[in-house]
Backbone as numpy.savetxt, mean C-alpha at the origin, in Angstrom:
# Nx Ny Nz CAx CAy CAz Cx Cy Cz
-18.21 -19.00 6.86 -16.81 -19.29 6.52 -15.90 -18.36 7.32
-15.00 -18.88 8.02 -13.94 -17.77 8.94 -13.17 -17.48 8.27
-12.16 -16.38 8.75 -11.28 -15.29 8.23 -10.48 -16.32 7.44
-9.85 -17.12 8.40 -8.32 -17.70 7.79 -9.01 -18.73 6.55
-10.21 -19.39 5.86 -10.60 -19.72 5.58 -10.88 -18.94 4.15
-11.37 -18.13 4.03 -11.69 -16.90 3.29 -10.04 -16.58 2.85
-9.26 -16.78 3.41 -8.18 -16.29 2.87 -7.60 -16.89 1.76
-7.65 -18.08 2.38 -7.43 -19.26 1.73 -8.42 -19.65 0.17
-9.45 -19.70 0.74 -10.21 -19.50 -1.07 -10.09 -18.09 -1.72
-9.60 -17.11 -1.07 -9.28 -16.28 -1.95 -7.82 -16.37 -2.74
-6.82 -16.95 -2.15 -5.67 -17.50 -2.45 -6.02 -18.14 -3.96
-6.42 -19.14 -3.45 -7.24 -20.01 -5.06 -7.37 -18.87 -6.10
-8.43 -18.28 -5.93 -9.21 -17.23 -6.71 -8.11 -16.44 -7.73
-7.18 -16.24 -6.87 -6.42 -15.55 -7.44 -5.34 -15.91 -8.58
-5.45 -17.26 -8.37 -4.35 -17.95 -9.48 -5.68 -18.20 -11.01
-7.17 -17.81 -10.91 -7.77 -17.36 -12.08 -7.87 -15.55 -12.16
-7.52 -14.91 -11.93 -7.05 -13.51 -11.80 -6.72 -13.24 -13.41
-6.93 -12.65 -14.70 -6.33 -12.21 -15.61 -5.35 -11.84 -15.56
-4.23 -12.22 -16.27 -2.67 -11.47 -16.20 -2.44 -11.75 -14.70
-2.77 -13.07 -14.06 -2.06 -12.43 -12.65 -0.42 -13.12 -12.30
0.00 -13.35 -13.17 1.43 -13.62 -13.17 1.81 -12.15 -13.96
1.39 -11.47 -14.52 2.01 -10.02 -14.97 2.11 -9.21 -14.04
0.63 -9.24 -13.37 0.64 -8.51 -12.12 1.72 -8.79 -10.88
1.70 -9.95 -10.89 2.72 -10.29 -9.99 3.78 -9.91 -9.83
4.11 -10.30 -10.97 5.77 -10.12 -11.63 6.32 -8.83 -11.63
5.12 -7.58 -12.02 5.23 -6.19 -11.76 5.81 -5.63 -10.28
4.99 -6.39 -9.61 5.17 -6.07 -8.31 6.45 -6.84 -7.72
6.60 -8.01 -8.00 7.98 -8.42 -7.24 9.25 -7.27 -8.13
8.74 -6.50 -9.53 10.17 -6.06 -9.75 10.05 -4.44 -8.78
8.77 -4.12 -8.52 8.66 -2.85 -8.02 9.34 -2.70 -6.33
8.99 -3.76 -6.27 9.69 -4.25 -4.38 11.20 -4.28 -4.45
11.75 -5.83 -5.32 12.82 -5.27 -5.52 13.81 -4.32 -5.87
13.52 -3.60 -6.90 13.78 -2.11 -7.89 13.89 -1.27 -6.13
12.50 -1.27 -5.12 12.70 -0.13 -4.15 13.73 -0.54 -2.62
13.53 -2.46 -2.87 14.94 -2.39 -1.93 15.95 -2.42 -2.30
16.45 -2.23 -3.66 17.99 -2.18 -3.89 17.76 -0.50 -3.76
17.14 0.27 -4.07 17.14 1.88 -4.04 17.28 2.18 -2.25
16.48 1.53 -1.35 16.74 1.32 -0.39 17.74 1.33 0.43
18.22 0.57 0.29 19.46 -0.46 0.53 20.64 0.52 0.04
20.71 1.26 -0.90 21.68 2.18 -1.55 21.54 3.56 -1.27
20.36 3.74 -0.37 19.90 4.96 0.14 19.81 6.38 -1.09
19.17 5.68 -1.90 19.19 6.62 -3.48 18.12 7.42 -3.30
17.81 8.85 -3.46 16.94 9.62 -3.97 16.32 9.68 -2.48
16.81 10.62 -1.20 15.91 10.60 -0.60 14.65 9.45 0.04
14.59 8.35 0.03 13.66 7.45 0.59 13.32 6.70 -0.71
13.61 7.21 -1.95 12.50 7.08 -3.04 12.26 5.17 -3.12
12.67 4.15 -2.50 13.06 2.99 -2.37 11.99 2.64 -1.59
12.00 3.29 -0.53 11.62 2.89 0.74 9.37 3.39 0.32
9.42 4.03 -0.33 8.46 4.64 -1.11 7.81 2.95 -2.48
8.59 3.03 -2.51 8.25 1.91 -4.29 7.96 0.61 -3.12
8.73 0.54 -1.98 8.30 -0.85 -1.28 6.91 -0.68 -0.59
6.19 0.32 -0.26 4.72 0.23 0.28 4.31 0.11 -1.18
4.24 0.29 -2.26 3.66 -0.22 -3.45 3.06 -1.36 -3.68
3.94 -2.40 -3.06 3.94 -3.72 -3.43 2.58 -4.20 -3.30
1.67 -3.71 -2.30 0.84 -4.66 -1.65 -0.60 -4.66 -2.61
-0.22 -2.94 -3.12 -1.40 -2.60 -4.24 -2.01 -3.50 -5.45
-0.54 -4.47 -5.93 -1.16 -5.32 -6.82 -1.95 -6.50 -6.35
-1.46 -7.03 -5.71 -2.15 -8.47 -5.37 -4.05 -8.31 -4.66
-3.90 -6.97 -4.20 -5.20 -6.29 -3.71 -5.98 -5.77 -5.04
-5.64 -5.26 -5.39 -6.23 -4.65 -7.29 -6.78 -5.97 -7.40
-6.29 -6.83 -7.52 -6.35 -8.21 -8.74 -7.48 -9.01 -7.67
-7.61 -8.68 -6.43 -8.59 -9.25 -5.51 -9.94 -8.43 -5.77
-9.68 -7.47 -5.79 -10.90 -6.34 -6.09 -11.37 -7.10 -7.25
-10.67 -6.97 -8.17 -11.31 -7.05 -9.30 -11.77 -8.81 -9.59
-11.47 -9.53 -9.06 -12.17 -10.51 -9.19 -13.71 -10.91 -8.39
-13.91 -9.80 -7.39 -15.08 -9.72 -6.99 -16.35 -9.23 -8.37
-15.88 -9.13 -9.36 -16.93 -8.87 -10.28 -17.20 -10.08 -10.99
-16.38 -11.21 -10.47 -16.60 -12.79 -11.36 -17.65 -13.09 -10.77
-18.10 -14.14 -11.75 -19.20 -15.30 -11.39 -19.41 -16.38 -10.21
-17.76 -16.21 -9.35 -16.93 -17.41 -8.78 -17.41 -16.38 -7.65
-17.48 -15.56 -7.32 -17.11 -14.20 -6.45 -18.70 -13.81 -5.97
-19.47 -13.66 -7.09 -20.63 -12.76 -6.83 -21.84 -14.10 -6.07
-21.48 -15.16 -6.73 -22.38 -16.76 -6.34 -21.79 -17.44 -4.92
-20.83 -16.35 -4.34 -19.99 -17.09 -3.24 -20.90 -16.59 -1.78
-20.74 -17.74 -0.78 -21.80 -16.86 0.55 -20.82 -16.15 1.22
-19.44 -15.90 0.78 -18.45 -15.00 1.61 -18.21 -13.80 0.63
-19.15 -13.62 -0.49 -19.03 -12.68 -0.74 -18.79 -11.33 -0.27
-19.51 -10.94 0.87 -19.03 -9.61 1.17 -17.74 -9.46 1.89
-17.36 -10.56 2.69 -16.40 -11.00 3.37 -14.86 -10.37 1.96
-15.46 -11.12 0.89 -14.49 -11.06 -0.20 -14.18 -9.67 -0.81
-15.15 -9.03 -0.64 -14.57 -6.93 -0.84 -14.74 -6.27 0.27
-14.00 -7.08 1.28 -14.51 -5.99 2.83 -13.02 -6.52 3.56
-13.49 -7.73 4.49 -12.48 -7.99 5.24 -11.06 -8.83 4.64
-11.17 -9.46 3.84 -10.11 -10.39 3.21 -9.14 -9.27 2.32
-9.81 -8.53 1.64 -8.54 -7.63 0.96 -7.69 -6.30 2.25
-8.64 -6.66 3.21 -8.34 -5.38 4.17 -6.52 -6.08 4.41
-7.12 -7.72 4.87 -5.90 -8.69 5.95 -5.01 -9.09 5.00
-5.72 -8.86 3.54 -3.92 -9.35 2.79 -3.55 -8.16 2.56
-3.65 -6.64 2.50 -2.91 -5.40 2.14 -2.48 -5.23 3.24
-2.74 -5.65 4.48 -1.84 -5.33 5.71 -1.21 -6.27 5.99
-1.31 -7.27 5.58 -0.11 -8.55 5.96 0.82 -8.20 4.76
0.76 -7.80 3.58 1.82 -7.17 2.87 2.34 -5.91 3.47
1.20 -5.07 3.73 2.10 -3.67 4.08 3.34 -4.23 5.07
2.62 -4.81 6.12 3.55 -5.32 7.44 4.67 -6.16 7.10
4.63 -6.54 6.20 6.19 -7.45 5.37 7.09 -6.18 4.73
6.65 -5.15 4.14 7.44 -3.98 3.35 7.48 -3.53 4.34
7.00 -2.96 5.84 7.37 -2.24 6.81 7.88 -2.65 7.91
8.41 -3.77 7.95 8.96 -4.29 9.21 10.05 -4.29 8.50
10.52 -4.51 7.20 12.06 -4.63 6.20 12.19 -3.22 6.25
11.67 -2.57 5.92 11.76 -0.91 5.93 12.64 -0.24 6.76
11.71 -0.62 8.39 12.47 -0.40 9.38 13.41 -1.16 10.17
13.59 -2.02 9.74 14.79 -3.20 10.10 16.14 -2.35 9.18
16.05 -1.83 7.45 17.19 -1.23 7.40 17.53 -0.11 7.35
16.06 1.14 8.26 17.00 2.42 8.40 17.22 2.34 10.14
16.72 1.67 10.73 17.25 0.74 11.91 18.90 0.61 12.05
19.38 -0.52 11.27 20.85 -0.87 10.83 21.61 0.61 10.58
21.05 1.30 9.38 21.51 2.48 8.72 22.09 3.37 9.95
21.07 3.40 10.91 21.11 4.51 12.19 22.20 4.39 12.81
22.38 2.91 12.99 23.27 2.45 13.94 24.65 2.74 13.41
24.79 2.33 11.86 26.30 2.29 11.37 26.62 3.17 11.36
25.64 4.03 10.49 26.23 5.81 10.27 26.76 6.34 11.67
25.51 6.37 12.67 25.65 6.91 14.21 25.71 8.46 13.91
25.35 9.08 13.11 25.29 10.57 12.61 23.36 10.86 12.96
23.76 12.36 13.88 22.23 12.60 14.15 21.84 12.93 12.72
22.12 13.53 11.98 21.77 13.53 10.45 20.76 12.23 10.53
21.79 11.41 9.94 21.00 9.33 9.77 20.04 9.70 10.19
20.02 9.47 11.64 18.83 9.50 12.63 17.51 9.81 12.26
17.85 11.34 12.08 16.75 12.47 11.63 16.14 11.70 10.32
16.71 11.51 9.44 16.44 11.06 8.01 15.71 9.59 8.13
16.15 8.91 9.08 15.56 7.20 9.15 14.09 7.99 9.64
14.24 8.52 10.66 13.04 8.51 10.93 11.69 9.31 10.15
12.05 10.27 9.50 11.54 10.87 8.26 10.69 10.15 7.55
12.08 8.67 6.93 11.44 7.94 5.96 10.27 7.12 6.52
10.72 6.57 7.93 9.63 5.70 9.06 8.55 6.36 8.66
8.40 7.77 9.01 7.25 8.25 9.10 6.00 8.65 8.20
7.26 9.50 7.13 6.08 9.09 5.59 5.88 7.59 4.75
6.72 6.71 5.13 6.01 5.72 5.22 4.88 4.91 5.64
4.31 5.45 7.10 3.27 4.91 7.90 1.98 6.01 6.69
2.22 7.66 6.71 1.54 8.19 6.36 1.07 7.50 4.68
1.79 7.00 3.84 2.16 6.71 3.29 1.01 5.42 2.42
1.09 4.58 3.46 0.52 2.89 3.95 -0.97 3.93 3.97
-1.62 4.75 4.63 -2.92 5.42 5.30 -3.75 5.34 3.63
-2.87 6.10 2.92 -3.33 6.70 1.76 -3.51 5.73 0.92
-2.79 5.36 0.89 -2.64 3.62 -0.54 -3.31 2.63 0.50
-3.81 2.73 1.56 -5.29 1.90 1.97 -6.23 2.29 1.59
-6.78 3.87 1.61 -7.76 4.09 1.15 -8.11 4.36 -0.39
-6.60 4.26 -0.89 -7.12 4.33 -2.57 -7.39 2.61 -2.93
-7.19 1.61 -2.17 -7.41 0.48 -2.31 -9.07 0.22 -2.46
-9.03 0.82 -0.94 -10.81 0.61 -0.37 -11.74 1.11 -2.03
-11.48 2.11 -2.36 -12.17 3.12 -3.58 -11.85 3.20 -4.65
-10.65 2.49 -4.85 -10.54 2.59 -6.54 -11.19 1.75 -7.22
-11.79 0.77 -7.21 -12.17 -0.55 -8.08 -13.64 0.05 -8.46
-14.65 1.47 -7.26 -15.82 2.15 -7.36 -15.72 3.36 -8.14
-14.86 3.82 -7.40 -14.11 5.17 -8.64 -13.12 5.71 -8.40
-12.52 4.51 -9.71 -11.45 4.61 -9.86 -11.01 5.71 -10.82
-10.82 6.98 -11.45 -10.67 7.96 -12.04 -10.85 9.12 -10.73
-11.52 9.44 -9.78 -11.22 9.85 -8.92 -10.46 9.51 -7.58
-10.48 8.34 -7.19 -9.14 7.64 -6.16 -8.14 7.81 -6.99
-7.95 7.79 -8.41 -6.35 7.68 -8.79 -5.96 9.01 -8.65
-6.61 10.05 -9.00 -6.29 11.73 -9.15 -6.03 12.09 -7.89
-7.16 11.53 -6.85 -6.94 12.14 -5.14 -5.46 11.30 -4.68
-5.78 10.49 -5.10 -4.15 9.30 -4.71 -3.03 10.36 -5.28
-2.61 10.38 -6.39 -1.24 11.08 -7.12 -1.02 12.39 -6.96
-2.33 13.26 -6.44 -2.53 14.48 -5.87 -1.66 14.47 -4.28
-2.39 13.43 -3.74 -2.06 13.72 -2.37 -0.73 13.32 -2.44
0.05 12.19 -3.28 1.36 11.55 -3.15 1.96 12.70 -3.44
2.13 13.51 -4.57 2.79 14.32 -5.14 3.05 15.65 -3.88
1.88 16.46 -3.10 2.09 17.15 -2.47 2.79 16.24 -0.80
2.49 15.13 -0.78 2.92 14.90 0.66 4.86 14.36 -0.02
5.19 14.32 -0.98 6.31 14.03 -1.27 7.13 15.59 -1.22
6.30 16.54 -1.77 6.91 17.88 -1.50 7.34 18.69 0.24
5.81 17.96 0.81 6.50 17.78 2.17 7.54 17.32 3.30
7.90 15.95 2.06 8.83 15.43 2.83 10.24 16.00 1.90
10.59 17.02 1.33 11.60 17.64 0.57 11.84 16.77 -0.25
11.28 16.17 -1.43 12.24 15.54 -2.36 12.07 16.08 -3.69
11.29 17.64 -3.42 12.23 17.91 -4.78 13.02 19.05 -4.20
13.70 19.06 -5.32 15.02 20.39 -4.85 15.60 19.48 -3.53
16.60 20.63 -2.55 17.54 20.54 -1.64 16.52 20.93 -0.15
15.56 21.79 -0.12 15.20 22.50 1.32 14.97 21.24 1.80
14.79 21.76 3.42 14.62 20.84 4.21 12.86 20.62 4.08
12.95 19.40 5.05 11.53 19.03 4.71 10.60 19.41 5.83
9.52 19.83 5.47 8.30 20.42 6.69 8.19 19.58 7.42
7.74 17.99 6.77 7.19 17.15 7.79 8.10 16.79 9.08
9.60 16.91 8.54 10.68 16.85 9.73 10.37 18.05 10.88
10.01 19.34 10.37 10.06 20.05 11.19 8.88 20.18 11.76
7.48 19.91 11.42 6.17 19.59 12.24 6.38 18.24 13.07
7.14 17.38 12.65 7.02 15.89 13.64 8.39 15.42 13.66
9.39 16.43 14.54 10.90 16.18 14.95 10.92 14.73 16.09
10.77 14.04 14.93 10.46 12.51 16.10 11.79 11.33 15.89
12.04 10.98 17.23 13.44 10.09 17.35 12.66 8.58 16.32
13.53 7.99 15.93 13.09 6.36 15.39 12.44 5.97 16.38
12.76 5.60 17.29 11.97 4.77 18.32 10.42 5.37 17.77
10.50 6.63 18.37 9.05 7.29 18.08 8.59 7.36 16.57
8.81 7.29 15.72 8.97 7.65 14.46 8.15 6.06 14.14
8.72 4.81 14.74 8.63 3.29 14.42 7.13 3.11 14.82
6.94 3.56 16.30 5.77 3.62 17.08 4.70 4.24 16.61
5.17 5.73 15.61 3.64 6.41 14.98 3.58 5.82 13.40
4.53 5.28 12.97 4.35 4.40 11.64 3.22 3.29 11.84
3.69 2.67 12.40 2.61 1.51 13.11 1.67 1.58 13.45
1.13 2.42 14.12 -0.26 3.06 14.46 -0.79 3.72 13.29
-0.14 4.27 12.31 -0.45 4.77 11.05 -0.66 3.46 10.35
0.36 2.76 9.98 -0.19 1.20 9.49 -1.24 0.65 9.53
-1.91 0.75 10.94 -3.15 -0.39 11.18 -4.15 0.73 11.09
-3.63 2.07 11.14 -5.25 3.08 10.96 -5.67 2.93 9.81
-4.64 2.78 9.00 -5.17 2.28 7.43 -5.52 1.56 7.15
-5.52 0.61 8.11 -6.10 -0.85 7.72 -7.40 -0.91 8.10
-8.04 -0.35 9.24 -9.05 0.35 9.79 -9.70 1.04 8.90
-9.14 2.37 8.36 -10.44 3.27 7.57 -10.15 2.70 6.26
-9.39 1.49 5.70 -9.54 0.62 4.43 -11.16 -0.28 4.60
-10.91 -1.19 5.93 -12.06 -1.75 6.13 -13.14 -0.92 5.92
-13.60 0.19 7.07 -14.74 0.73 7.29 -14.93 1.57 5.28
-14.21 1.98 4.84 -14.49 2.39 3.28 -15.28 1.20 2.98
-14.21 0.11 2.84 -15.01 -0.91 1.65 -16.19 -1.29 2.58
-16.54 -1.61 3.38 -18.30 -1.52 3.92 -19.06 -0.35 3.50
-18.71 0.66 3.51 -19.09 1.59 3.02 -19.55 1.74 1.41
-18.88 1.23 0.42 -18.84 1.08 -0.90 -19.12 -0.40 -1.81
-19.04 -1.52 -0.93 -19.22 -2.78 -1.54 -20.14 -3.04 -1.62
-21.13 -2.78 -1.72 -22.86 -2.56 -2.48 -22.43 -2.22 -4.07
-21.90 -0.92 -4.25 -21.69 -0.08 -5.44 -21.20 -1.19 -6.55
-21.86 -0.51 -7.73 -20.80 -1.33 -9.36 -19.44 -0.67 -9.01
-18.55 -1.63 -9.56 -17.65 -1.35 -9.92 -17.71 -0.22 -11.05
-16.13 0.27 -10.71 -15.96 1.50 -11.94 -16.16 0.93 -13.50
-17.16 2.06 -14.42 -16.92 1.47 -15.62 -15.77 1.21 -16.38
-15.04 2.33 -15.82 -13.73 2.24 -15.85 -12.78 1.27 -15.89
-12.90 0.54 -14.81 -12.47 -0.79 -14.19 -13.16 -2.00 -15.34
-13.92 -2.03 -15.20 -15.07 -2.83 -15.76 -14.78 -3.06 -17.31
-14.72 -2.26 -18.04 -14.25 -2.24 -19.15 -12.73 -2.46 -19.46
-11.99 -1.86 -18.86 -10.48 -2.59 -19.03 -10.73 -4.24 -18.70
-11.19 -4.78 -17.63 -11.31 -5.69 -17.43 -11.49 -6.87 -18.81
-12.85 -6.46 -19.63 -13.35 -6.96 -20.87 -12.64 -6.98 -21.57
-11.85 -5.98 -21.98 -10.99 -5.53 -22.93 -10.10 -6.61 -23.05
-9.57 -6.60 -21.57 -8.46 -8.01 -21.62 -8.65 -9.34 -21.44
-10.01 -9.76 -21.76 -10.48 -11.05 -21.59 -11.03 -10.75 -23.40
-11.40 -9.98 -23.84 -11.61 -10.31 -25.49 -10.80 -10.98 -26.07
């Protein structure tokens, strides 16, 4: 069965997903909620942050249907926790990051303040870094998930301190990677697809493994 094919019955799959209109619905308010924050340039990036979110649900809800009956009896099974969740979390990321940078793009231009500048590209950049991390808690959470969530909110929490958003100081990562947008757009992107890269090579790595009991049991819980 080929890629675009696989996509496509996973498409299906997903409209038997538990709660997957909750899930959904979560996520279209989390996208929206981060481009009006966006768009209003509120809290430091914090917008531009909630929009790489988005892609996490519809990928969760793919993971986790690899533990069905529909999933495990399928001959694209491995296809189905390897390459297919890799190409829909990056065809989402790449929809939240091409809008991303399309409006601190605009932003740059109107303001025309090297300030802007500095700051668009900031957000460009812990954004790409951003996309790296929430690939690989994708690849590993559904195996172990109690440790991907701790290493995930660990690493978010300190790489958010890097990029100054708490308090007023300036931010490190500006001053380790003083990079124009242009450049800033160029190492996002390459950060983008590296994640999409060490997302793949993880889940080959791990799609043998049970799922988390963790996982596994919430799962039951909400089908009782």
């Amino acid at each position: 069965m080929k890629l675009v094919e696989q996509l496509r019955f996973a498409k299906k799959c997903l409209k038997y997903s538990y709660q997957v209109k909750v899930n959904l619905i979560c996520g279209a308010i989390m996208g929206l909620l981060g481009l009006v924050y966006e768009i209003a340039n509120i809290n430091n990036g914090m917008g531009a942050y909630l929009m790489m979110l988005v892609s996490v649900y519809p990928t969760s809800l793919l993971y986790q249907l690899c533990s069905s009956q529909l999933i495990e009896s399928s001959p694209c099974r491995k296809s189905m926790m390897t390459a297919v969740p890799t190409v829909l979390m990056l065809c989402m990321n790449m929809v939240s990051y091409l809008l991303l940078i399309g409006i601190e793009g605009i932003r740059t231009m109107v303001v025309g303040t090297p300030q802007a500048a500095e700051q668009s590209a900031l957000v460009i950049l812990s954004c790409g870094i951003i996309l790296v991390i929430l690939d690989l808690y994708a690849a590993f959470g559904q195996k172990y998930y109690v440790l991907s969530l701790i290493l995930m909110a660990g690493s978010l929490v300190s790489f958010f301190g890097l990029c100054g958003m708490y308090g007023h100081g300036d931010s490190l990562l500006r001053k380790l990677f003083p990079l124009s947008v242009p450049a800033a757009i160029i190492v996002g992107l390459c950060l983008a697809f590296l994640g999409s890269l060490l997302q793949y090579g993880a889940s080959l790595l791990v799609y043998k493994k049970p799922m988390s009991p963790f996982v596994l049991n919430s799962i039951l819980r909400q089908r009782a």
